[in-house]
PDB file of N, CA, C and O in Angstrom:
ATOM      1  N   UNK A   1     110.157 128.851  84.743  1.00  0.00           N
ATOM      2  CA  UNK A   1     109.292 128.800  83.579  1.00  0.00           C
ATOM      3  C   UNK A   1     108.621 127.432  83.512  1.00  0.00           C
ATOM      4  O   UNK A   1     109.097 126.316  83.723  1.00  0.00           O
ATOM      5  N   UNK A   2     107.353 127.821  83.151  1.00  0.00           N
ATOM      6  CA  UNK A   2     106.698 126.380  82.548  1.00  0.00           C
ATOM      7  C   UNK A   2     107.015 125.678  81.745  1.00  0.00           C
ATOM      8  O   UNK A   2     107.113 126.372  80.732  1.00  0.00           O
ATOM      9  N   UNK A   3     107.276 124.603  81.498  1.00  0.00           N
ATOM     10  CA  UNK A   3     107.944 123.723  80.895  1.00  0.00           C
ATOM     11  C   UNK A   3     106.864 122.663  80.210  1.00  0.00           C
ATOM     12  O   UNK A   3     106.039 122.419  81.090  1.00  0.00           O
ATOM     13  N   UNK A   4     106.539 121.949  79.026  1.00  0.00           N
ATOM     14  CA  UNK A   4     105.831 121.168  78.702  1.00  0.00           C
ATOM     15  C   UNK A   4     105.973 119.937  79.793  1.00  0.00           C
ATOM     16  O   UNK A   4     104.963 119.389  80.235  1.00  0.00           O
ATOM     17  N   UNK A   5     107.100 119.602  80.135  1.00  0.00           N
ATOM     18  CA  UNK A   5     107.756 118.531  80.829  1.00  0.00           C
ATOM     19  C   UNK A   5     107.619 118.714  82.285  1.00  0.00           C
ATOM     20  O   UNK A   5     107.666 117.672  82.939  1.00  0.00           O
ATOM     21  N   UNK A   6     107.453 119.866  82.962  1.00  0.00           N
ATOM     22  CA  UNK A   6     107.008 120.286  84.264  1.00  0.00           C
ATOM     23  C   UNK A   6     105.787 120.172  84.163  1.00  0.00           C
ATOM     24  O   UNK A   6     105.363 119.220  84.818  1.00  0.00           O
ATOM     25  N   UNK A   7     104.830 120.880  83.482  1.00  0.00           N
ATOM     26  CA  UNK A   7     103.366 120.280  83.542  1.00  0.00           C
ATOM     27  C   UNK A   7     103.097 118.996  83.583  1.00  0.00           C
ATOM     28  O   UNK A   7     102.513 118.589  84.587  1.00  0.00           O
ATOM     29  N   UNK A   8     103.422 118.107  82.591  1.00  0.00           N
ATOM     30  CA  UNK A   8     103.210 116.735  82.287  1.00  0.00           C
ATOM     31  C   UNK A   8     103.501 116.254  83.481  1.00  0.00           C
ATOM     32  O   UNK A   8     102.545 115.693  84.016  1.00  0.00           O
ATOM     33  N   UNK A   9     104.966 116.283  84.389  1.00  0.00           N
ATOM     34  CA  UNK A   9     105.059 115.777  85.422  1.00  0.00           C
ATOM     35  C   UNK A   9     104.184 116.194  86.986  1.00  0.00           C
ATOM     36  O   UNK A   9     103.967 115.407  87.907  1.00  0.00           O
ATOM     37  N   UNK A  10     103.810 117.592  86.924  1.00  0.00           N
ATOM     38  CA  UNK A  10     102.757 117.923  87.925  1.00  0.00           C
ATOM     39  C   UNK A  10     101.544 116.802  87.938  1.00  0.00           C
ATOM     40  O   UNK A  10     101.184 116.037  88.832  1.00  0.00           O
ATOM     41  N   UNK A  11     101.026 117.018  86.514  1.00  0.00           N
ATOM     42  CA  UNK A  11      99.027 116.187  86.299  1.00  0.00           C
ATOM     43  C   UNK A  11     100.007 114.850  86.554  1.00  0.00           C
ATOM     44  O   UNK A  11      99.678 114.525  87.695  1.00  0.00           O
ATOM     45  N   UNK A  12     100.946 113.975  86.152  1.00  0.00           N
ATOM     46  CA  UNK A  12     101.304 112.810  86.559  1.00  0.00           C
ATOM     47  C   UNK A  12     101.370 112.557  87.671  1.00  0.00           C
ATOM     48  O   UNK A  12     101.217 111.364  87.933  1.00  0.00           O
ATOM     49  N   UNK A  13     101.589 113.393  88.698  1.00  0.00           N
ATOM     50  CA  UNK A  13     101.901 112.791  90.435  1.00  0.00           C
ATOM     51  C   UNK A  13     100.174 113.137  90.890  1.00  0.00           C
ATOM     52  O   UNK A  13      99.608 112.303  91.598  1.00  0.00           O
ATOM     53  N   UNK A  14      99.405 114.401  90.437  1.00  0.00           N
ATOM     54  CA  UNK A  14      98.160 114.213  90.611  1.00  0.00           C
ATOM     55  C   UNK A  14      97.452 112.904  90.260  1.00  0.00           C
ATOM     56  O   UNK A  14      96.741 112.374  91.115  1.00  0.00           O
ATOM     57  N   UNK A  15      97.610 112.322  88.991  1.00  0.00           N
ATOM     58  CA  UNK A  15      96.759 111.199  88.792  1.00  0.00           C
ATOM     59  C   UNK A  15      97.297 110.327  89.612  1.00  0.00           C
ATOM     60  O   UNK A  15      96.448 109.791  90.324  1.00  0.00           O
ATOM     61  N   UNK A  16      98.344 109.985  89.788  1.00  0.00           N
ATOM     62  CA  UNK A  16      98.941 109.076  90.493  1.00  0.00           C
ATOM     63  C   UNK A  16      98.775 108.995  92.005  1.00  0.00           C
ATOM     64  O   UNK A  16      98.919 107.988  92.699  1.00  0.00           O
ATOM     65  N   UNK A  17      98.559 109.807  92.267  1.00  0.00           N
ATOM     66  CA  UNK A  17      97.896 109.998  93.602  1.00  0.00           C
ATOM     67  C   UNK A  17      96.477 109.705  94.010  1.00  0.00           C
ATOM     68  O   UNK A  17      96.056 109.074  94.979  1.00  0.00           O
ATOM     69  N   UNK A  18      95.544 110.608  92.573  1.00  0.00           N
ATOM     70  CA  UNK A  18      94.656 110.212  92.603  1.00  0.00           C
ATOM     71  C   UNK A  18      94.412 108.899  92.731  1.00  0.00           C
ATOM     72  O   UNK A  18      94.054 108.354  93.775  1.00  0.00           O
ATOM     73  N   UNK A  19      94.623 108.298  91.545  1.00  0.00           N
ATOM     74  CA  UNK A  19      94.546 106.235  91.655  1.00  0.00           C
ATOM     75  C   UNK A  19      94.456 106.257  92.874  1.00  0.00           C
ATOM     76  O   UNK A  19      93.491 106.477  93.606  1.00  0.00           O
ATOM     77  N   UNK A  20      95.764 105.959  93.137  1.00  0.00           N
ATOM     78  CA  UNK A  20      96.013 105.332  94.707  1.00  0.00           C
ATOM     79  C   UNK A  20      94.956 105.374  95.510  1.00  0.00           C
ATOM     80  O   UNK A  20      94.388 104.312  95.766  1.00  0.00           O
ATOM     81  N   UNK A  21      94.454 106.666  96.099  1.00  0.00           N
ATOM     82  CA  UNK A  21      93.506 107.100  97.124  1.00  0.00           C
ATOM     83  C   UNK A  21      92.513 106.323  96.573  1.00  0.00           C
ATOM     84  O   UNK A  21      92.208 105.407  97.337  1.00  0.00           O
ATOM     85  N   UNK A  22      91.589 106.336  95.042  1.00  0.00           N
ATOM     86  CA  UNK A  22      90.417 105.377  94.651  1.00  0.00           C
ATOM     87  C   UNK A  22      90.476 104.165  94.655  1.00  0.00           C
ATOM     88  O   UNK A  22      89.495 103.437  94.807  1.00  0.00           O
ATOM     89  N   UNK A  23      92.147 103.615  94.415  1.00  0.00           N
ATOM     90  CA  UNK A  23      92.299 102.326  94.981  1.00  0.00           C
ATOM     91  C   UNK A  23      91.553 101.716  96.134  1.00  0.00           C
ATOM     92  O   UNK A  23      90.639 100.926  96.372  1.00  0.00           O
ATOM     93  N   UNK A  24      92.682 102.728  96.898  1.00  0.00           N
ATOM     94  CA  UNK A  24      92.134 102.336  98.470  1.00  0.00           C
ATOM     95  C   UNK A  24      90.676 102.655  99.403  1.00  0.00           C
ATOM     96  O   UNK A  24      90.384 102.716 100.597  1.00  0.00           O
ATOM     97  N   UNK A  25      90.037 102.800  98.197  1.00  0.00           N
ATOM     98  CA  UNK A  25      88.578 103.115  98.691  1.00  0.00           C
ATOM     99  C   UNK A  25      87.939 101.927  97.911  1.00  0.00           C
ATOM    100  O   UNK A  25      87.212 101.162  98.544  1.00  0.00           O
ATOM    101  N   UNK A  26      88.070 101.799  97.104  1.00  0.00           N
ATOM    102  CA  UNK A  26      87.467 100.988  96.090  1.00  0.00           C
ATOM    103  C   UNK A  26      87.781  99.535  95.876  1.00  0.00           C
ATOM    104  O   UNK A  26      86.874  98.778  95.529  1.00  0.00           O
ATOM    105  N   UNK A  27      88.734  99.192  96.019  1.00  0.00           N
ATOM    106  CA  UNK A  27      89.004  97.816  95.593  1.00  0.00           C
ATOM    107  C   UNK A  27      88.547  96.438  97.339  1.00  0.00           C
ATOM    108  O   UNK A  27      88.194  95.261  97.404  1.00  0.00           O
ATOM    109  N   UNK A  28      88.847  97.537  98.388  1.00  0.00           N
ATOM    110  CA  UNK A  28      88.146  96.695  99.561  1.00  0.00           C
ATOM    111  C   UNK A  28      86.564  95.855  98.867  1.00  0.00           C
ATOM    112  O   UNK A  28      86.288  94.662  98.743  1.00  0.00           O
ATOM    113  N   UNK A  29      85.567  97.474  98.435  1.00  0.00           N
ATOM    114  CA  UNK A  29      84.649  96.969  98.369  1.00  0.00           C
ATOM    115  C   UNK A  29      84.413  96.031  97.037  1.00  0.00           C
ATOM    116  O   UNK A  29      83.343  95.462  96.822  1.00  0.00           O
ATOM    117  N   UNK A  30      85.457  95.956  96.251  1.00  0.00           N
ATOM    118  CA  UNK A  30      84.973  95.329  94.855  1.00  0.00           C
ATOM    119  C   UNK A  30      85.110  93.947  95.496  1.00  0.00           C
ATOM    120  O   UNK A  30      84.289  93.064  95.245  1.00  0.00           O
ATOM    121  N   UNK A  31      86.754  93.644  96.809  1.00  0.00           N
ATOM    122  CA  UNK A  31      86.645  91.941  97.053  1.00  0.00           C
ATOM    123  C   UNK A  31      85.131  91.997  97.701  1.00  0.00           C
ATOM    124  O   UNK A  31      84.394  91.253  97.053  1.00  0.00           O
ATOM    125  N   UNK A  32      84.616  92.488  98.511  1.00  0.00           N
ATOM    126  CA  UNK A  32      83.330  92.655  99.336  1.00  0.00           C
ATOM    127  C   UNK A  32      82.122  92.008  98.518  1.00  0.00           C
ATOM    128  O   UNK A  32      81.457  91.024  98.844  1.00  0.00           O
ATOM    129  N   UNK A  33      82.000  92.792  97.388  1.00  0.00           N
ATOM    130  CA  UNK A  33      81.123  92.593  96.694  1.00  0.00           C
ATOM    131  C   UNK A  33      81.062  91.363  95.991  1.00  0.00           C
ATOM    132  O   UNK A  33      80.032  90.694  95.907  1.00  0.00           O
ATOM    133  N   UNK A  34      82.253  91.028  95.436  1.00  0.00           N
ATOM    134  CA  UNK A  34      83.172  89.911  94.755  1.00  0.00           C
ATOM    135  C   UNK A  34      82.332  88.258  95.397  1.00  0.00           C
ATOM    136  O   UNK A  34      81.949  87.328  94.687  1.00  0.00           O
ATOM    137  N   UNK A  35      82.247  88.368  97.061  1.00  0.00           N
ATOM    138  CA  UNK A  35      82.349  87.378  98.027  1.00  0.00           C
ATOM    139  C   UNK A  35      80.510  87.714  98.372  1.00  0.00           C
ATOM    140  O   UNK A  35      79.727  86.766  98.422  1.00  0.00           O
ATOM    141  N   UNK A  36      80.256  88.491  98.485  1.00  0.00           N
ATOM    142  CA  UNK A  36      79.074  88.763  98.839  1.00  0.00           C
ATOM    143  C   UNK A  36      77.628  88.002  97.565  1.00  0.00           C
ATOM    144  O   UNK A  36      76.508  87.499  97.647  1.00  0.00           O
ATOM    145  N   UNK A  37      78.718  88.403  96.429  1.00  0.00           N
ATOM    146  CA  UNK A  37      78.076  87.622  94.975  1.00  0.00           C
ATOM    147  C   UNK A  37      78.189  86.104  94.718  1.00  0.00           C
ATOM    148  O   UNK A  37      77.379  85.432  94.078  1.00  0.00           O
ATOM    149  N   UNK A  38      79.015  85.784  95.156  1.00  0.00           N
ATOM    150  CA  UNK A  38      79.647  84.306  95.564  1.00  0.00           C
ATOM    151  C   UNK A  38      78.767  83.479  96.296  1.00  0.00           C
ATOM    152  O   UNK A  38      78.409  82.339  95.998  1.00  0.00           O
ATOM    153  N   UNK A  39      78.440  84.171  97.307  1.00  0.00           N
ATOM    154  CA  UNK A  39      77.439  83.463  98.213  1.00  0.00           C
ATOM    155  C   UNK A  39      75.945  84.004  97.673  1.00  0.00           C
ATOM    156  O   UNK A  39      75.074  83.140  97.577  1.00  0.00           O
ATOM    157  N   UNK A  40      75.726  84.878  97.446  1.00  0.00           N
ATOM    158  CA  UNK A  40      74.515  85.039  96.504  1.00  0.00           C
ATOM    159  C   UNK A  40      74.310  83.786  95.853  1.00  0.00           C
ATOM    160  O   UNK A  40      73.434  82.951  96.080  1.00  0.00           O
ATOM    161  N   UNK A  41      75.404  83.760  94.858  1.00  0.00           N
ATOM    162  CA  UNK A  41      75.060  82.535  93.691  1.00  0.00           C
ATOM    163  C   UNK A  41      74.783  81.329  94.487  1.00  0.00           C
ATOM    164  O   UNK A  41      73.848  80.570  94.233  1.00  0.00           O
ATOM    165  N   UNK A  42      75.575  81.173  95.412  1.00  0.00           N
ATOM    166  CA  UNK A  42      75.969  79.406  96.082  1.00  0.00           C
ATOM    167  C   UNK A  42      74.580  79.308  96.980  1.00  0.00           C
ATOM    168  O   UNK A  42      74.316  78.121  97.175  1.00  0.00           O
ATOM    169  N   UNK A  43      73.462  80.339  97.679  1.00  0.00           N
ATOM    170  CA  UNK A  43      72.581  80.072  98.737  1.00  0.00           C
ATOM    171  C   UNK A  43      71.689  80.493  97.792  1.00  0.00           C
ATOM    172  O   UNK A  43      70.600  79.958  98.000  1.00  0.00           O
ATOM    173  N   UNK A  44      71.678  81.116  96.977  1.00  0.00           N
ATOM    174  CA  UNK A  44      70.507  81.407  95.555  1.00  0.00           C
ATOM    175  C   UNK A  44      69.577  82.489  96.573  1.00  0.00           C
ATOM    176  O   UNK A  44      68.359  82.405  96.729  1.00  0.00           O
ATOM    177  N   UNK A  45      70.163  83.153  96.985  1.00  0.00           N
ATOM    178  CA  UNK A  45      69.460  84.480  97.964  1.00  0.00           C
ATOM    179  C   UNK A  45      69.667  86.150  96.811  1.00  0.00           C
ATOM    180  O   UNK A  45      70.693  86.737  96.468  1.00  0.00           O
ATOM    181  N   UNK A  46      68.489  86.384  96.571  1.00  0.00           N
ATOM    182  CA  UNK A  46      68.643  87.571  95.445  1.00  0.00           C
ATOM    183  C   UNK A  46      68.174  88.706  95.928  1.00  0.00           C
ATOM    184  O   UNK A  46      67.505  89.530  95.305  1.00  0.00           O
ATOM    185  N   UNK A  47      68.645  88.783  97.464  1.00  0.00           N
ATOM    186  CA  UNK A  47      67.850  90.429  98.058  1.00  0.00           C
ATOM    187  C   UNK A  47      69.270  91.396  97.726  1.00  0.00           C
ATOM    188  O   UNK A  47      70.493  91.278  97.807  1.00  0.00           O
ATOM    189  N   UNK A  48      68.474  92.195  97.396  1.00  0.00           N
ATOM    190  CA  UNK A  48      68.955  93.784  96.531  1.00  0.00           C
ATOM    191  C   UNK A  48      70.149  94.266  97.868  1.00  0.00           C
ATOM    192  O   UNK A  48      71.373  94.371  97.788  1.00  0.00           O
ATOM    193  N   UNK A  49      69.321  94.469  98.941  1.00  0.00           N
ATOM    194  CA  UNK A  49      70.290  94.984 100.103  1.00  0.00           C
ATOM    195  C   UNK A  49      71.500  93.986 100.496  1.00  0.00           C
ATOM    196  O   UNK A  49      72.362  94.607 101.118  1.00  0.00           O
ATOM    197  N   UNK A  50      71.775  92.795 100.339  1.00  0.00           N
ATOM    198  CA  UNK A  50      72.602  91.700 100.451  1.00  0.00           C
ATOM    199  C   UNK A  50      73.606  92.359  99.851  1.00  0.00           C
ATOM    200  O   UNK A  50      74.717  92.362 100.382  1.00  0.00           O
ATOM    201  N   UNK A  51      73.419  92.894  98.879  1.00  0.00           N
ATOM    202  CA  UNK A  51      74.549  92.841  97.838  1.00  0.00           C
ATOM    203  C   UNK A  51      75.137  94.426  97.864  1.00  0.00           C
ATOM    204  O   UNK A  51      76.266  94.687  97.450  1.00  0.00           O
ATOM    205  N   UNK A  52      74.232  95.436  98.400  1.00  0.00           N
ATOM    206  CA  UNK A  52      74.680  96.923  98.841  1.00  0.00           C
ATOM    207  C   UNK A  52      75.366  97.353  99.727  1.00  0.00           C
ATOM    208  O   UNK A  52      76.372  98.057  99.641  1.00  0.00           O
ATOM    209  N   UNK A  53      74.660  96.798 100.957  1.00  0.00           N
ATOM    210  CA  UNK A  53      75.116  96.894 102.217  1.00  0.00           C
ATOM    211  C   UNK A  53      76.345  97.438 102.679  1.00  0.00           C
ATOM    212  O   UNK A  53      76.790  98.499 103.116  1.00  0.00           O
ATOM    213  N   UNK A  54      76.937  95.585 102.239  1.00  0.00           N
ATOM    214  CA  UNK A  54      78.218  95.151 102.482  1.00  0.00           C
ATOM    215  C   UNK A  54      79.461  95.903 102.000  1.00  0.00           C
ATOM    216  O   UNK A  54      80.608  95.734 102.415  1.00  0.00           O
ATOM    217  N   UNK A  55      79.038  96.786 101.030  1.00  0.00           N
ATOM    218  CA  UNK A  55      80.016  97.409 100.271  1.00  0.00           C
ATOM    219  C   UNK A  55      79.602  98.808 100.503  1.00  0.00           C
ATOM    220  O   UNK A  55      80.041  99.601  99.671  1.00  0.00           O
ATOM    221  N   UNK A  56      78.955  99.233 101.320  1.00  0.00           N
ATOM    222  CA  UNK A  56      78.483 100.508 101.545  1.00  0.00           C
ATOM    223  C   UNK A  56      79.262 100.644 103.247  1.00  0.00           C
ATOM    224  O   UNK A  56      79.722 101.669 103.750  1.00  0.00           O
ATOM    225  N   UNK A  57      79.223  99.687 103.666  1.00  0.00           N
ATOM    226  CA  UNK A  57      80.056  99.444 105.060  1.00  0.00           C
ATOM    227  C   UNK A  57      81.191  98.929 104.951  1.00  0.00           C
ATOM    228  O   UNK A  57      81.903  98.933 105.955  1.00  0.00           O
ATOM    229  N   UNK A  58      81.623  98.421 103.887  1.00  0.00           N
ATOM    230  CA  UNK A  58      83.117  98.143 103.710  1.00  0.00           C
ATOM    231  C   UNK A  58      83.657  99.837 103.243  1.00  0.00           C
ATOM    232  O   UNK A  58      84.803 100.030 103.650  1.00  0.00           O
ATOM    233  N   UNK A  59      83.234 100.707 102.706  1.00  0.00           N
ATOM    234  CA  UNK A  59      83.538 101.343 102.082  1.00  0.00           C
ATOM    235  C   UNK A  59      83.732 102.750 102.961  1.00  0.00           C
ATOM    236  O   UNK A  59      84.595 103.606 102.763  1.00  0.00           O
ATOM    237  N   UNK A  60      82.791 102.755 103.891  1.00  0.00           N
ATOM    238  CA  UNK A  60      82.852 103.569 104.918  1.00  0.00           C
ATOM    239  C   UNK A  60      83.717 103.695 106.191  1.00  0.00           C
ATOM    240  O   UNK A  60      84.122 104.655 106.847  1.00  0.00           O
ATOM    241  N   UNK A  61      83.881 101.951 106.316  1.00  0.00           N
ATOM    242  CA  UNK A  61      85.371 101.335 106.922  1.00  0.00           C
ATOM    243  C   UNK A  61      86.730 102.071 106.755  1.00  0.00           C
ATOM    244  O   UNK A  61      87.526 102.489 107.596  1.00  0.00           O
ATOM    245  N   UNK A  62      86.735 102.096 105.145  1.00  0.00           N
ATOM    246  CA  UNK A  62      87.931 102.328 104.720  1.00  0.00           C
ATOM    247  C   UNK A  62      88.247 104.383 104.816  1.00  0.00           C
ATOM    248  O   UNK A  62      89.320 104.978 104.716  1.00  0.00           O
ATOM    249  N   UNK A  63      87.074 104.857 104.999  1.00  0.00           N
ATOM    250  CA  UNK A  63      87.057 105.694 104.709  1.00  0.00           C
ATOM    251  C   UNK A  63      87.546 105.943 106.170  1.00  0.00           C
ATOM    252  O   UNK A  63      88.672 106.408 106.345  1.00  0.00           O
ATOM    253  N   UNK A  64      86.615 105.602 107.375  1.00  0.00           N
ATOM    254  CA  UNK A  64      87.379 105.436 108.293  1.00  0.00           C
ATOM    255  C   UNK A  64      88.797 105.349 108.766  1.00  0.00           C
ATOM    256  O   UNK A  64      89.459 106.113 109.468  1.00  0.00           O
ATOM    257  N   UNK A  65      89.066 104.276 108.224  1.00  0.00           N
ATOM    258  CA  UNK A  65      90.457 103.458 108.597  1.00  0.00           C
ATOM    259  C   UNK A  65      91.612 104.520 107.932  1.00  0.00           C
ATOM    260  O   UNK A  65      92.712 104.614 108.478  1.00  0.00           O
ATOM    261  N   UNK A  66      91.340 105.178 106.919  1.00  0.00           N
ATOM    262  CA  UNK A  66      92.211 105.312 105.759  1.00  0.00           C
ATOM    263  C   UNK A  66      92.220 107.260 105.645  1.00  0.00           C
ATOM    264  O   UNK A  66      93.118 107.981 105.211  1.00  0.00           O
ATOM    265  N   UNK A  67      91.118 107.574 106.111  1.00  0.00           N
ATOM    266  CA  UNK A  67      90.830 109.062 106.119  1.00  0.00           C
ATOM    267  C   UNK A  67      91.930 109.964 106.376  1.00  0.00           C
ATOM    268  O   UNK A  67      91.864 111.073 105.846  1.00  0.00           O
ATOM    269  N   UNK A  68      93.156 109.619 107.260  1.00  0.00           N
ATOM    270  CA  UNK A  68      93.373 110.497 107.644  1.00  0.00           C
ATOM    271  C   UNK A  68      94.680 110.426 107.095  1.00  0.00           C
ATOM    272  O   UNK A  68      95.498 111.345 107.131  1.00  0.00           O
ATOM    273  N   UNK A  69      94.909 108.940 106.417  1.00  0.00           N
ATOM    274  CA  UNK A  69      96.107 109.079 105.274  1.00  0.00           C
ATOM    275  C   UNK A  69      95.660 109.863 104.065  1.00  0.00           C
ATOM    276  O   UNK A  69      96.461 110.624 103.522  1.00  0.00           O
ATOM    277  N   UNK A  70      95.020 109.791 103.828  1.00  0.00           N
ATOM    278  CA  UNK A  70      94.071 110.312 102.375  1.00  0.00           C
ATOM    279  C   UNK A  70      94.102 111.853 102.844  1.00  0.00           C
ATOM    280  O   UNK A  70      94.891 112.499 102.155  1.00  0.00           O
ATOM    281  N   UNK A  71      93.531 112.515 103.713  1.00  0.00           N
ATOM    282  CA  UNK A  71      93.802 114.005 104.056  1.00  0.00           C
ATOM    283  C   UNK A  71      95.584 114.220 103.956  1.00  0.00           C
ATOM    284  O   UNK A  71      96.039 115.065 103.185  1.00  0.00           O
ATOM    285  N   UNK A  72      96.563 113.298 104.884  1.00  0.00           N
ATOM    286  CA  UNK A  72      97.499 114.637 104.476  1.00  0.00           C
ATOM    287  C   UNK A  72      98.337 114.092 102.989  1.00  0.00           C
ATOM    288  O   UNK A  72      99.252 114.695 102.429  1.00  0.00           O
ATOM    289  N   UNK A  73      97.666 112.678 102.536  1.00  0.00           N
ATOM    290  CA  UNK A  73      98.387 112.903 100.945  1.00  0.00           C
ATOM    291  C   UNK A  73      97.720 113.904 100.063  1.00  0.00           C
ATOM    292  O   UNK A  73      98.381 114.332  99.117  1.00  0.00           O
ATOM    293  N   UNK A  74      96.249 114.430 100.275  1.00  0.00           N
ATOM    294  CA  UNK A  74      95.913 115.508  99.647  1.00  0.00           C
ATOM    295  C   UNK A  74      96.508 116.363 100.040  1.00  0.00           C
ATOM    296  O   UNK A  74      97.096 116.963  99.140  1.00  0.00           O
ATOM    297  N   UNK A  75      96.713 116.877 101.330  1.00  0.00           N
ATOM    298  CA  UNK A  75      97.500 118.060 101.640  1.00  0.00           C
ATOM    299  C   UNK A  75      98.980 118.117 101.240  1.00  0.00           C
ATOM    300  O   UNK A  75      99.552 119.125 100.826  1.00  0.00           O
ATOM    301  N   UNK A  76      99.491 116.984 101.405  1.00  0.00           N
ATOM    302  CA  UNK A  76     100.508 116.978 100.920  1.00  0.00           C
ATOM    303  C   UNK A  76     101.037 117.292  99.424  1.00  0.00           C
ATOM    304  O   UNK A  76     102.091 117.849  99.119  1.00  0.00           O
ATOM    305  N   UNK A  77      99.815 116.683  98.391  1.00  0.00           N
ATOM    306  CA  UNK A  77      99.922 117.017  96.841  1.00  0.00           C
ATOM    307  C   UNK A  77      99.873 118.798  96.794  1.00  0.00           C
ATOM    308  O   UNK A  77     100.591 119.504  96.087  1.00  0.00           O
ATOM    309  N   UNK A  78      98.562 119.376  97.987  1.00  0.00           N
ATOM    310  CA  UNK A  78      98.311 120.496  97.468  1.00  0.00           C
ATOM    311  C   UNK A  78      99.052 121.211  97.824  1.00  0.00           C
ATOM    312  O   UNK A  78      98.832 122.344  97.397  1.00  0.00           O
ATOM    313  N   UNK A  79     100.095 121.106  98.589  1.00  0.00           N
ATOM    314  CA  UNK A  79     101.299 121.979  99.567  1.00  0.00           C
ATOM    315  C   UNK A  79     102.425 122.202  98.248  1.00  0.00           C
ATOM    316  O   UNK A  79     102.539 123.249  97.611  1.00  0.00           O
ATOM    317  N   UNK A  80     103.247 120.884  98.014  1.00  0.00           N
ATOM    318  CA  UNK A  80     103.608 120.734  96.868  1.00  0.00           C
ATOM    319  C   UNK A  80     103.084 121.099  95.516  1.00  0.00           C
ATOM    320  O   UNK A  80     104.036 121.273  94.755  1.00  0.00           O
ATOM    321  N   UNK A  81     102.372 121.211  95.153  1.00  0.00           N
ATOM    322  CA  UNK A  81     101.295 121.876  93.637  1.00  0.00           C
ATOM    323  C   UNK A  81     102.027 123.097  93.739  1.00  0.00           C
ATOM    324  O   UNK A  81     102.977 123.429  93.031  1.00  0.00           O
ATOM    325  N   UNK A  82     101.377 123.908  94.923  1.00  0.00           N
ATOM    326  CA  UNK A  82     101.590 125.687  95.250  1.00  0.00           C
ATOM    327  C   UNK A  82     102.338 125.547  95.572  1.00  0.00           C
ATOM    328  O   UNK A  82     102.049 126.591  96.157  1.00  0.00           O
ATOM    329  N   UNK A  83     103.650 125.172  96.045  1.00  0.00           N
ATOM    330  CA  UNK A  83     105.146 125.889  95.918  1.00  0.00           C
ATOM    331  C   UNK A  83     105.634 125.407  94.855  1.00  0.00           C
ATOM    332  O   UNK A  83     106.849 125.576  94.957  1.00  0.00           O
ATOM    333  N   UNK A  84     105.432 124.962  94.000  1.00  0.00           N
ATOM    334  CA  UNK A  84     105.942 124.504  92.546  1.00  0.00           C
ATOM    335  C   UNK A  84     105.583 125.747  91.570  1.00  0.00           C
ATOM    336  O   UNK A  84     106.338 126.377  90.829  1.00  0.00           O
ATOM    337  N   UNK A  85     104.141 125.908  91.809  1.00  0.00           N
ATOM    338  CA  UNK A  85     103.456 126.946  91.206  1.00  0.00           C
ATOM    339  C   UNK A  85     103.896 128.864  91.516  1.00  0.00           C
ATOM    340  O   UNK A  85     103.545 129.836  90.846  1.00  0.00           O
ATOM    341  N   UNK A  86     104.822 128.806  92.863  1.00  0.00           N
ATOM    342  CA  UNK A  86     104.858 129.787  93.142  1.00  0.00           C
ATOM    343  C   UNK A  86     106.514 130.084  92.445  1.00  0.00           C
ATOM    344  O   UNK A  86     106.977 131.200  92.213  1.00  0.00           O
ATOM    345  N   UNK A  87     107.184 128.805  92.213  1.00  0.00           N
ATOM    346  CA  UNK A  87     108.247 128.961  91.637  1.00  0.00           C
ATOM    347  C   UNK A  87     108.182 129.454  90.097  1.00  0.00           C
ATOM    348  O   UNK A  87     108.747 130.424  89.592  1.00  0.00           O
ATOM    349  N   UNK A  88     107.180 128.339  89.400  1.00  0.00           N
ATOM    350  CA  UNK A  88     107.188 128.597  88.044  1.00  0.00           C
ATOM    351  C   UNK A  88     106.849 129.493  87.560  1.00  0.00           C
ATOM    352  O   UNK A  88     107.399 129.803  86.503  1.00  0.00           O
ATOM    353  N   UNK A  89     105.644 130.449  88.170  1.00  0.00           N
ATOM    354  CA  UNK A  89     105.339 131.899  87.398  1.00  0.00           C
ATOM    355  C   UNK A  89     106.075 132.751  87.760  1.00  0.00           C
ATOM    356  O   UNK A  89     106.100 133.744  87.033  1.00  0.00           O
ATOM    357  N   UNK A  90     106.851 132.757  88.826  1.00  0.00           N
ATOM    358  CA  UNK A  90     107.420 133.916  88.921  1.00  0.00           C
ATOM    359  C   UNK A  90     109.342 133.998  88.606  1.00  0.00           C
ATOM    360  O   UNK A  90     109.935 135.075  88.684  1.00  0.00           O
TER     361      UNK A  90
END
């Protein structure tokens, strides 16, 4: 049976998972950007692509680097979801 407390704990390991994975996509490019703005300010250089780029290729890096952890922790959440799910309704 569904449980208030079984749900709550399902969407909790989803978000929690979620984070993580946007972490690890996201926070590369925020130092990227972080350093990329840094030197913006310090060489007084204000081109638009300077500041995109870098975080569009850091970001693709990671997606790279990181892709194929990110596939089986999704698979892994969604494997786990449906046998949880196949327990509780029935």
């Amino acid at each position: 049976m569904l449980t208030p407390e079984t749900a709550i704990a399902i969407v909790s390991n989803a978000v929690h998972i979620t984070a993580l994975i946007v972490c690890v996509l996201i926070v590369p490019s925020l130092i990227g950007g972080l350093l990329v703005s840094i030197f913006q300010a310090a060489t007084q250089i204000n081109e638009q692509m300077l500041s995109f780029l870098p975080r569009l290729l850091i970001t693709l890096g990671m997606l790279i680097f990181a892709g194929n952890w990110i596939l089986r922790t999704l698979g892994d959440l969604f494997i786990e979801t449906f046998k949880q799910a196949g327990r509780l309704v029935g």
